[in-house]
Each structure stands twice: as structure tokens, then as C-alpha cells.
DRENPA-3360 file (N, C-alpha, C; in nm, 2 decimals, always signed):
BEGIN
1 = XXXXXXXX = +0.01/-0.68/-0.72/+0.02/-0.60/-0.60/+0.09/-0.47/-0.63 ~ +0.10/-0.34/-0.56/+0.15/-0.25/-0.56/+0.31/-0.25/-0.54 ~ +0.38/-0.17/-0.60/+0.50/-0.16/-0.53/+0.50/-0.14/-0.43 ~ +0.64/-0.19/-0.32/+0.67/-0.10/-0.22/+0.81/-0.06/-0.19 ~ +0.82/+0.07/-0.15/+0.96/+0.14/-0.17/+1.01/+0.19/-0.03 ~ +0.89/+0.23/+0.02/+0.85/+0.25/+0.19/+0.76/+0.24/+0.24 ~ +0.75/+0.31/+0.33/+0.61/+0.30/+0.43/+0.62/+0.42/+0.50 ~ +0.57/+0.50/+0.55/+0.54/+0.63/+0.63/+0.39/+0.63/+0.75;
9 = XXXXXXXX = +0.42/+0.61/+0.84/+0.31/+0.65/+0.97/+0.35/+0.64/+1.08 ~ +0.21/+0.62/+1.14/+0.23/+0.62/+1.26/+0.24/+0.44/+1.29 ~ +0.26/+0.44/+1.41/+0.28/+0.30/+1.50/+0.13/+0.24/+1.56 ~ +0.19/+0.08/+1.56/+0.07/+0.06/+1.71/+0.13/-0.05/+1.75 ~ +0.16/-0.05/+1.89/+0.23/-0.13/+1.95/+0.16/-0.29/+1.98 ~ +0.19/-0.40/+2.01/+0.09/-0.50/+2.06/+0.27/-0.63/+2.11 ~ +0.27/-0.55/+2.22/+0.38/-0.63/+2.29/+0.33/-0.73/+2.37 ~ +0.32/-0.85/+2.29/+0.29/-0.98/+2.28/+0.38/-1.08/+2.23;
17 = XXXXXXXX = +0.47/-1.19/+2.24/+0.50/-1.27/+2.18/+0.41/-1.41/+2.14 ~ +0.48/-1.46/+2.04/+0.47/-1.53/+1.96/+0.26/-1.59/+1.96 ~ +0.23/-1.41/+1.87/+0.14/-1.43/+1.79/+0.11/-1.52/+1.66 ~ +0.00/-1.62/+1.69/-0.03/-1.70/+1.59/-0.08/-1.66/+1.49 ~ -0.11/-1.72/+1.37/-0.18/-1.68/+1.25/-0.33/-1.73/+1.32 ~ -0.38/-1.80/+1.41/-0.50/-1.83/+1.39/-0.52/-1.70/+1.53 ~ -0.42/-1.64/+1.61/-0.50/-1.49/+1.67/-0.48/-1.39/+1.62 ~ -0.41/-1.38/+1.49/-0.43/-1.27/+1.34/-0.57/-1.27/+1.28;
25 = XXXXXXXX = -0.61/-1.40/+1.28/-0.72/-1.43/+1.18/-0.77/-1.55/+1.23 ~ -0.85/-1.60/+1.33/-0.89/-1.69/+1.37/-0.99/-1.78/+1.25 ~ -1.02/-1.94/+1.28/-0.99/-1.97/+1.18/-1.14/-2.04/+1.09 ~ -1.27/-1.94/+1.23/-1.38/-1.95/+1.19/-1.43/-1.85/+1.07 ~ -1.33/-1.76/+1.04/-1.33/-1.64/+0.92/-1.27/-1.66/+0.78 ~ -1.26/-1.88/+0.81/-1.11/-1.86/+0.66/-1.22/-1.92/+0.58 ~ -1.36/-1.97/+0.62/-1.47/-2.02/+0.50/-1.53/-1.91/+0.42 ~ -1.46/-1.80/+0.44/-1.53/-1.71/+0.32/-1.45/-1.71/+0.15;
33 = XXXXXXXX = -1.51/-1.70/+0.06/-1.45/-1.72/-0.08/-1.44/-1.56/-0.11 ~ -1.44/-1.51/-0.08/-1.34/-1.35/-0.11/-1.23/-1.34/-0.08 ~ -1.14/-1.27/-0.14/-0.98/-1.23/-0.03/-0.98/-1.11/+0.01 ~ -1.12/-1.04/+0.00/-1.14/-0.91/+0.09/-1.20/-0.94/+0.18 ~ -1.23/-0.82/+0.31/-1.30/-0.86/+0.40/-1.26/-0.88/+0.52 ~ -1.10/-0.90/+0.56/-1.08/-0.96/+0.66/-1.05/-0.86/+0.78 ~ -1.01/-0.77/+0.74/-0.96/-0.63/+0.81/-1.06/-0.67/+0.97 ~ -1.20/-0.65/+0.95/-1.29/-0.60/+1.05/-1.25/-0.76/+1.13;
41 = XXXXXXXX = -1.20/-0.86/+1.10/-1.17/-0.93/+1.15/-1.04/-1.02/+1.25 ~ -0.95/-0.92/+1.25/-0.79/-0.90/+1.27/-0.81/-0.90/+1.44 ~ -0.74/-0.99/+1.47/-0.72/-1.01/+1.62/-0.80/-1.02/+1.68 ~ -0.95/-1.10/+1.65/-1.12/-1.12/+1.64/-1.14/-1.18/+1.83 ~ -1.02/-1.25/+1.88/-1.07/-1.33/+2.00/-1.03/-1.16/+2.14 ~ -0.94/-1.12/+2.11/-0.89/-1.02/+2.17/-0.94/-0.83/+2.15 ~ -1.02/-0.88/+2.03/-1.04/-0.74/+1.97/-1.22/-0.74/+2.03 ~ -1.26/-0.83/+2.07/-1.38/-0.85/+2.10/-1.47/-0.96/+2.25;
49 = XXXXXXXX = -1.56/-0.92/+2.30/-1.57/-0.97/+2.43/-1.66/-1.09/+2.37 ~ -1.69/-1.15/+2.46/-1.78/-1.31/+2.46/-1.85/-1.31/+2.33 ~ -1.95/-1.21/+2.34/-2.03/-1.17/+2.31/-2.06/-1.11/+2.16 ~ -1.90/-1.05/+2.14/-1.92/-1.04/+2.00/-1.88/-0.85/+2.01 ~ -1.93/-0.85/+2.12/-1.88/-0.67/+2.15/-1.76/-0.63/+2.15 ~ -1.73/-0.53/+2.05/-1.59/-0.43/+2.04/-1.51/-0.43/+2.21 ~ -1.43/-0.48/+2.20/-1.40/-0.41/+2.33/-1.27/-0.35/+2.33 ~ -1.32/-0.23/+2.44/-1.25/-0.13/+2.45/-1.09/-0.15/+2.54;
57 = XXXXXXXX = -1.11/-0.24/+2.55/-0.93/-0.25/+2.62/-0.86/-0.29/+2.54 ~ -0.89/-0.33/+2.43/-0.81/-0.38/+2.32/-0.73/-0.26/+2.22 ~ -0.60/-0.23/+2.20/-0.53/-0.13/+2.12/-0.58/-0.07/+1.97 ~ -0.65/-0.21/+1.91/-0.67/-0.15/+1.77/-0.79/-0.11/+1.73 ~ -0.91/-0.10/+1.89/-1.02/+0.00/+1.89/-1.00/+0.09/+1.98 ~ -0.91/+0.14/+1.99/-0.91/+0.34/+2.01/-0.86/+0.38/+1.89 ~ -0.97/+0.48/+1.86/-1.01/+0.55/+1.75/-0.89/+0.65/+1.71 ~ -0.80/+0.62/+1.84/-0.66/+0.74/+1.75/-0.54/+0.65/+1.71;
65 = XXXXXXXX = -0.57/+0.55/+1.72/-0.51/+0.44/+1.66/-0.51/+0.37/+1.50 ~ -0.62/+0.47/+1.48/-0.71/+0.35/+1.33/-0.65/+0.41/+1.22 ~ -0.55/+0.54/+1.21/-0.46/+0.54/+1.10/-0.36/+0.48/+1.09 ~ -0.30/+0.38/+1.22/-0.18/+0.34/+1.21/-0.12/+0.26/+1.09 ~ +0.02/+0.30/+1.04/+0.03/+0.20/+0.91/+0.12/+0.06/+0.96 ~ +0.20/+0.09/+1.08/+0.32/-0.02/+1.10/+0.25/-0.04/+1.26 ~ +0.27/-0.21/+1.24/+0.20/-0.26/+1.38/+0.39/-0.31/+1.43 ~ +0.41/-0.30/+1.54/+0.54/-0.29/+1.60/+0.50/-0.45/+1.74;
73 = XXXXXXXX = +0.55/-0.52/+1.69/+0.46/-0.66/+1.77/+0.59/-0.72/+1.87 ~ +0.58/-0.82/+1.88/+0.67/-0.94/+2.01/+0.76/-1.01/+1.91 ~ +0.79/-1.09/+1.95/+0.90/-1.23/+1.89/+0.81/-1.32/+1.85 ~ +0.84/-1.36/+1.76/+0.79/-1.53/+1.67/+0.66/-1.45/+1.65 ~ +0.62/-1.34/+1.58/+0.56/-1.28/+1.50/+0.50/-1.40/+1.39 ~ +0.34/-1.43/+1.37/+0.30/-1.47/+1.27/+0.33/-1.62/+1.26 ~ +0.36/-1.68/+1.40/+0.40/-1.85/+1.41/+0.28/-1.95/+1.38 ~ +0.25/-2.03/+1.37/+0.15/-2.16/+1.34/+0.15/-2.18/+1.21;
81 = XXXXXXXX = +0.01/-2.19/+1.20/+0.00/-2.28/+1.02/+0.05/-2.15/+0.92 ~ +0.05/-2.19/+0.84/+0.03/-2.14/+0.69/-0.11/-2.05/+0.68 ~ -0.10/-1.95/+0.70/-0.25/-1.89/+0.58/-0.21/-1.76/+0.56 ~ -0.26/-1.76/+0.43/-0.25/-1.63/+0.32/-0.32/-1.56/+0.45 ~ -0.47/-1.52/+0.46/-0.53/-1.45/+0.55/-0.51/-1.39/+0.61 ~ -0.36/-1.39/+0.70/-0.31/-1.37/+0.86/-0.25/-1.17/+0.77 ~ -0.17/-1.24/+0.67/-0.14/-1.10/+0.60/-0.24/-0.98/+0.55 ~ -0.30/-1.08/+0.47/-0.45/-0.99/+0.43/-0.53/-0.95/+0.54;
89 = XXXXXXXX = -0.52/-0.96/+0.63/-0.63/-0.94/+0.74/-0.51/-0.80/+0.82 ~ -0.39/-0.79/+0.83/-0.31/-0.70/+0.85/-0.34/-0.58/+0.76 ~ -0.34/-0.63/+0.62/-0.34/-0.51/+0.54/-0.48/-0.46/+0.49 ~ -0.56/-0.54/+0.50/-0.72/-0.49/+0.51/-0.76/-0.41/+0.64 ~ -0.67/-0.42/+0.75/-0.68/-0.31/+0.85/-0.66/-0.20/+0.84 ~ -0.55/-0.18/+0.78/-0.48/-0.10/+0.74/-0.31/-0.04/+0.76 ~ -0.27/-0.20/+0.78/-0.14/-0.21/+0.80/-0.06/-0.21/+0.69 ~ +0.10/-0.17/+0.66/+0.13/-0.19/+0.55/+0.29/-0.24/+0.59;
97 = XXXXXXXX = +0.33/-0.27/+0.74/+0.37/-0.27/+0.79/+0.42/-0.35/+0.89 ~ +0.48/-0.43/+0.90/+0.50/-0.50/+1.05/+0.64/-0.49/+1.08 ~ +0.69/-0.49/+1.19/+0.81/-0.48/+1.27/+0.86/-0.55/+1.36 ~ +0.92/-0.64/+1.40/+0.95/-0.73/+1.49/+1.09/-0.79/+1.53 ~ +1.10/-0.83/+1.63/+1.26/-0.89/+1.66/+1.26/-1.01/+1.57 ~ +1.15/-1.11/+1.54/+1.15/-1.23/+1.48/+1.00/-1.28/+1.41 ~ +0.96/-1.32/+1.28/+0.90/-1.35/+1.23/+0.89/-1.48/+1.14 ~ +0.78/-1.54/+1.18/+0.81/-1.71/+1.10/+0.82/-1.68/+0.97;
105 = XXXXXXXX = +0.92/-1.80/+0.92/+0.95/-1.80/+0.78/+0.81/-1.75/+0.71 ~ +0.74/-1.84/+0.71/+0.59/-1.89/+0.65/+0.54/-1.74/+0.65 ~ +0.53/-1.69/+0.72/+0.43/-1.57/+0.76/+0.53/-1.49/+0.65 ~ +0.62/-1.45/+0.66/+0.72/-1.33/+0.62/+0.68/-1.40/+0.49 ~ +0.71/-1.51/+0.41/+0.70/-1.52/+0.29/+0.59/-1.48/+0.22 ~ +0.44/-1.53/+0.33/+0.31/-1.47/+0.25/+0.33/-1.34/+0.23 ~ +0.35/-1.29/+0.36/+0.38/-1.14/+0.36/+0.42/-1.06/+0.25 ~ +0.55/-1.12/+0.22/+0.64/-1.05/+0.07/+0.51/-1.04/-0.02;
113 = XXXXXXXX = +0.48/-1.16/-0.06/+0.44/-1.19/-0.15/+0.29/-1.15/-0.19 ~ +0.24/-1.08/-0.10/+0.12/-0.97/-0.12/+0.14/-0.83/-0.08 ~ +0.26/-0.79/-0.07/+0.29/-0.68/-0.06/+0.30/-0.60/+0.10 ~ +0.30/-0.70/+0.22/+0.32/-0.66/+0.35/+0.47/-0.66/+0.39 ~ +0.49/-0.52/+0.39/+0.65/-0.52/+0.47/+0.67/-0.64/+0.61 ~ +0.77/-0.72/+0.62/+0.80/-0.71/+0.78/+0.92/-0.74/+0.77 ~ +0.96/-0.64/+0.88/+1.08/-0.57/+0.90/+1.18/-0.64/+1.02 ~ +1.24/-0.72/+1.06/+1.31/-0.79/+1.20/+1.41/-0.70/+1.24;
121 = XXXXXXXX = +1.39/-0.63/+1.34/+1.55/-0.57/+1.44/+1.56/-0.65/+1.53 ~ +1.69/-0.61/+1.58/+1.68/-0.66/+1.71/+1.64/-0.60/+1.85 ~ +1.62/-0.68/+1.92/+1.49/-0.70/+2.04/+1.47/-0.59/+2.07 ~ +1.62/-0.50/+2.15/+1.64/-0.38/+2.19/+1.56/-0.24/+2.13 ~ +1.61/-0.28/+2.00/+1.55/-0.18/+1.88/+1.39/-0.18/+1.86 ~ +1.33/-0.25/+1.86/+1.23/-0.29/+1.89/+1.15/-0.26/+1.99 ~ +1.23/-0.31/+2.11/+1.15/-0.24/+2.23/+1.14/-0.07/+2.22 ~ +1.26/-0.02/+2.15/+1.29/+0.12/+2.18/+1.12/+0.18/+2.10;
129 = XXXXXXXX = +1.13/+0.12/+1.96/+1.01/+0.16/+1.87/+0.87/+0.13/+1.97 ~ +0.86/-0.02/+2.03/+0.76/+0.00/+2.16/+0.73/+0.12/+2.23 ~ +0.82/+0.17/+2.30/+0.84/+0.26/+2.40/+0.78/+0.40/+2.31 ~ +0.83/+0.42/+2.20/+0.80/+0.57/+2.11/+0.61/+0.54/+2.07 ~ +0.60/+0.41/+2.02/+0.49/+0.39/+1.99/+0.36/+0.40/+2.07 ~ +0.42/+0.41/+2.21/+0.28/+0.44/+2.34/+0.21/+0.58/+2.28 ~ +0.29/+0.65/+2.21/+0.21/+0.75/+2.17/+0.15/+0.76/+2.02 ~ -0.01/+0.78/+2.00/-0.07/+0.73/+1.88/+0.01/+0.85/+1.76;
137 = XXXXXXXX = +0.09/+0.95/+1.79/+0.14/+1.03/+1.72/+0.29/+1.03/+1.64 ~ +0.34/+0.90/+1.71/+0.46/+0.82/+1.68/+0.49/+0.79/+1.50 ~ +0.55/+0.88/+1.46/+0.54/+0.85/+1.32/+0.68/+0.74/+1.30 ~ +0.73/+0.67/+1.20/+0.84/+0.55/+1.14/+0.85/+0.55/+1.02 ~ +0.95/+0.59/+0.94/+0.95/+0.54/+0.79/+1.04/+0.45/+0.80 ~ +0.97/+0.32/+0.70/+1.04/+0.23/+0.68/+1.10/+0.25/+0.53 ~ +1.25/+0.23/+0.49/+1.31/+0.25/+0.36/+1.32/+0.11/+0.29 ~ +1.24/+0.06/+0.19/+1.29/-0.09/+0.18/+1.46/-0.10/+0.07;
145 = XXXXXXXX = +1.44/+0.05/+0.02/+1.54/+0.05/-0.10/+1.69/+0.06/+0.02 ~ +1.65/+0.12/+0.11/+1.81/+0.14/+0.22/+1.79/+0.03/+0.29 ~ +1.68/-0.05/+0.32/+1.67/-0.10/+0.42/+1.69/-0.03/+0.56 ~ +1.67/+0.03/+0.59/+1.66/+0.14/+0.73/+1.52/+0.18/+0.74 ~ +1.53/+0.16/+0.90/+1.39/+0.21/+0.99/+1.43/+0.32/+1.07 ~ +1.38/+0.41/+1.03/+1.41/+0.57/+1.12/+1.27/+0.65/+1.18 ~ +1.30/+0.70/+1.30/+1.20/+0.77/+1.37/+1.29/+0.92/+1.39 ~ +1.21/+0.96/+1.55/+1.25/+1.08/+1.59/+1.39/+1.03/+1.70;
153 = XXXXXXXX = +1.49/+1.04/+1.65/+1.63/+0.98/+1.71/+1.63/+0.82/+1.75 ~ +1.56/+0.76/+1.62/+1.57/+0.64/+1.62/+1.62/+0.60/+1.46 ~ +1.76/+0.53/+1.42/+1.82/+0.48/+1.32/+1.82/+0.34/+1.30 ~ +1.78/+0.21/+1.23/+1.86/+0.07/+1.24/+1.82/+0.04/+1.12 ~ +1.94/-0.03/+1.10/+1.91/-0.10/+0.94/+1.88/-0.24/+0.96 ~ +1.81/-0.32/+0.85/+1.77/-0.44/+0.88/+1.78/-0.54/+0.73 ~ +1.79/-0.62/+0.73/+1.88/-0.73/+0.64/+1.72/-0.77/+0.61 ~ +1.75/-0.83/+0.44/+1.68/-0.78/+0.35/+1.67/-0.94/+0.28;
161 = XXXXXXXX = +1.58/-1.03/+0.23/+1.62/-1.13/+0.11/+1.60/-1.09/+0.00 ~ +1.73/-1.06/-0.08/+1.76/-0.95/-0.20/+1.61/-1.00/-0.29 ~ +1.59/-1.14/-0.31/+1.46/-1.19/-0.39/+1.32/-1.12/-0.39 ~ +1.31/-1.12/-0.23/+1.15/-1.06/-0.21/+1.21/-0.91/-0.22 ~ +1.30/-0.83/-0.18/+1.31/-0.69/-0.22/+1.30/-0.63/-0.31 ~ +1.35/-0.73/-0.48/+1.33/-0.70/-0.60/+1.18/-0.71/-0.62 ~ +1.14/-0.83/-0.57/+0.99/-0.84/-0.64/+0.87/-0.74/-0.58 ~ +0.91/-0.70/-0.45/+0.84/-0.61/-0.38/+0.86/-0.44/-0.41;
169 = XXXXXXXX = +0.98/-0.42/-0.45/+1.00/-0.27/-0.49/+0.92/-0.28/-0.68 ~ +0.87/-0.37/-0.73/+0.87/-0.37/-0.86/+0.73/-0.42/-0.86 ~ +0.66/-0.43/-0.78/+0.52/-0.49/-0.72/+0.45/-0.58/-0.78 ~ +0.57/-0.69/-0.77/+0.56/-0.85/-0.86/+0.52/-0.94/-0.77 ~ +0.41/-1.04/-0.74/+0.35/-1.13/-0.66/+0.43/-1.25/-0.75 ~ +0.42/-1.35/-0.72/+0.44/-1.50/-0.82/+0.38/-1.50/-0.99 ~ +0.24/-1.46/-0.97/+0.21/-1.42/-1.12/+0.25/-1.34/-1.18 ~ +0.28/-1.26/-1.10/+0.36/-1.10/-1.18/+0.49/-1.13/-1.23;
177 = XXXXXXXX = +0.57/-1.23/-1.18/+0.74/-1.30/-1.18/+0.71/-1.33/-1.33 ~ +0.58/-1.47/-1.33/+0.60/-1.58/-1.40/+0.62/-1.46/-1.55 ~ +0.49/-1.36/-1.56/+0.46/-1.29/-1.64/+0.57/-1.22/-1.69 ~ +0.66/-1.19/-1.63/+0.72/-1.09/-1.69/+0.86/-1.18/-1.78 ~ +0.85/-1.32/-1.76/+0.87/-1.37/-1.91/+0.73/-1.44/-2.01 ~ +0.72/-1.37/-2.04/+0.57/-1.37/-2.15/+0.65/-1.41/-2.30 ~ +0.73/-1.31/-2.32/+0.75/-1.34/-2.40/+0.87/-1.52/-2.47 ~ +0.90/-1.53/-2.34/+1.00/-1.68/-2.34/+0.91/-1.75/-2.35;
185 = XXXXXXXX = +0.80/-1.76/-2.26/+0.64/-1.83/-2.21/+0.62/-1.86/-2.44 ~ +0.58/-1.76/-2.46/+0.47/-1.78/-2.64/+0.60/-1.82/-2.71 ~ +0.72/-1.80/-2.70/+0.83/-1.86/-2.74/+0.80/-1.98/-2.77 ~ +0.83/-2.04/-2.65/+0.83/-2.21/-2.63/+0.70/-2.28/-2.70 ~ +0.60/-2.20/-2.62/+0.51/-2.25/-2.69/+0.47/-2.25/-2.84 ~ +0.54/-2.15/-2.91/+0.54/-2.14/-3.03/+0.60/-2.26/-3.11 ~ +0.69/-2.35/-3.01/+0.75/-2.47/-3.08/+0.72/-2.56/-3.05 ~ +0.61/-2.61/-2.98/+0.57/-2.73/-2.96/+0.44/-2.76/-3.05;
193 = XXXXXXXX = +0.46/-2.89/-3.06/+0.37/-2.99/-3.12/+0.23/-2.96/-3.14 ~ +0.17/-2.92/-3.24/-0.03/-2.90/-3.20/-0.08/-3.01/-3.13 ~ -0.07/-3.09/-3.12/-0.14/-3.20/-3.02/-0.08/-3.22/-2.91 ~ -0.01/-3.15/-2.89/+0.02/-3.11/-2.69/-0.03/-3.00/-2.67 ~ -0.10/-2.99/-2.53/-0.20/-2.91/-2.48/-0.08/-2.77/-2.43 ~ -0.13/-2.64/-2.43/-0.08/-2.54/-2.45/-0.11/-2.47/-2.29 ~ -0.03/-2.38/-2.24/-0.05/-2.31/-2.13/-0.10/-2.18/-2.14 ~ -0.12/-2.10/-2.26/-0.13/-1.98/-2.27/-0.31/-1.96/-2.31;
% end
């Protein structure tokens, strides 16, 4: 995955609580064998009428919305099962970003670990970024190195798990971790037995 150090854009609000991973990524979309693709599928029961038609009441089809990079959501952000998808389907939209008073472990961990910021303030703070975000012009940098979210006369810092911040400023997923002892990895295995099967 890419580093991330910040994030810079605009907002899009969806003041909702406790969005599931299956109305992120509902869960007739998880039989596909790509891990692209999911984007056009992001919030599929709400983003679309009976029918299958775009619909236009929904926030992430008005067309002055479709650069947004930070989605600014409700409480218990990303709650239900487990799925990679719910992230990917955020950042194949074009999110790079999320913001919230509170987010499930589960979710926040995929998150790190493909490279989607989310960021928890508290409630107030939050609402306040709500409130700025009604407008599609609402810019937010997120700092992961300060940990600080700043707007136009908006400051808060937000607490950080030092683990995912290293691996995320240095744009290390799990395989990128394991890798970056490679050399300890051909080490060991330099000293084991020929007739034990080898990992490399």
C-alpha cells in the first residue's frame, strides 16, 4: 500500500449512526474474486432505488461531491461483520479518509491496514466538521504525523495506535511488516535442515 502522512480535501457528510459493513458494501457484491471494483458499489441499498436506478437523494451522487476525499460519518462507524471490502469499497470511491466520533475495532483495523485513514473525535468536533461539510467546498487536512485535523477555524487532535501509525506513514500492510525482515527470514532458513520444507 502507499504511504500515508495526510490527506487533503474536501468533505462529505453522511450523518448516520452506526453504519454496518454490509450498508458499506452489501453482501451480494462480496462473490466477486477481484479486490477492485467495489467503489461503484459503496452504500448500494441507499445509493440506489428498487430498481437498480442512481438515486438522486442520496449524498454520494451529486456530482459536486464526487471529489470528496474524507467522508465525515455518525458513531459506531463500520459496526457488523468483518470484511476487507467495507474499506476497499471506501477507497475505490474515492475516499482516503474517514472521520468519526467512534469506529469498530474490526473496521479501523482493516482500515490501517490497507491504507484508509479513520480518524475518531469527539462527538462535538465532529458535528462541528458536519456542519462545515454541508458545503461541497469544505476543504480538511488530516496530519497523521501530528495527528491533528484542521479546517477553516477548526483544530483537534486525535489519539493515534503508535503500531498502525508507523506501519501506515511507511506504507507497510502485514506483508510489507513480515518483509521488511527478509533478511532474518533467509537467515534462519539458511540453518535449517534440507529435509524440512522451507518458506521462502
Amino acid at each position: 500500500m502507499k504511504p500515508v502522512a495526510s490527506v487533503i480535501g474536501t468533505m462529505l457528510p453522511l450523518d448516520r449512526a452506526d453504519v454496518d459493513t454490509d450498508q458499506i458494501i452489501p453482501q451480494q457484491f462480496l462473490k466477486r474474486v477481484e479486490r477492485d471494483g467495489y467503489g461503484e458499489f459503496l452504500f448500494y441499498n441507499w445509493a440506489h432505488t428498487d430498481d437498480g436506478t442512481p438515486s438522486s437523494d442520496f449524498i454520494i451522487n451529486d456530482p459536486s461531491r464526487r471529489g470528496a476525499k474524507v467522508l465525515v460519518a455518525g458513531p459506531n462507524f463500520g459496526c457488523g461483520s468483518s470484511r476487507e471490502h467495507a474499506p476497499w469499497a471506501l477507497q475505490q470511491w474515492g475516499f482516503d479518509a474517514v472521520v468519526t466520533s467512534s469506529a469498530a475495532d474490526i473496521f479501523r483495523n482493516n482500515s490501517s491496514q490497507v491504507g484508509l485513514l479513520v480518524v475518531e473525535l469527539p462527538a462535538d468536533a465532529v458535528n462541528r466538521l458536519m456542519e462545515m461539510a454541508a458545503s461541497p467546498n469544505a476543504e480538511v487536512t488530516i496530519d497523521l504525523e501530528t495527528q491533528t485535523v484542521t479546517a477553516d477555524g477548526f483544530e483537534e487532535h486525535f489519539a493515534f495506535d503508535p503500531t498502525a501509525k508507523d506501519r501506515m506513514l511507511q506504507g507497510l500492510d502485514p506483508i510489507g511488516v513480515t518483509l521488511t525482515h527478509d533478511e532474518a527470514i533467509a537467515a534462519h532458513e539458511a540453518t535449517r535442515a534440507a529435509h524440512l520444507p522451507v518458506t521462502g
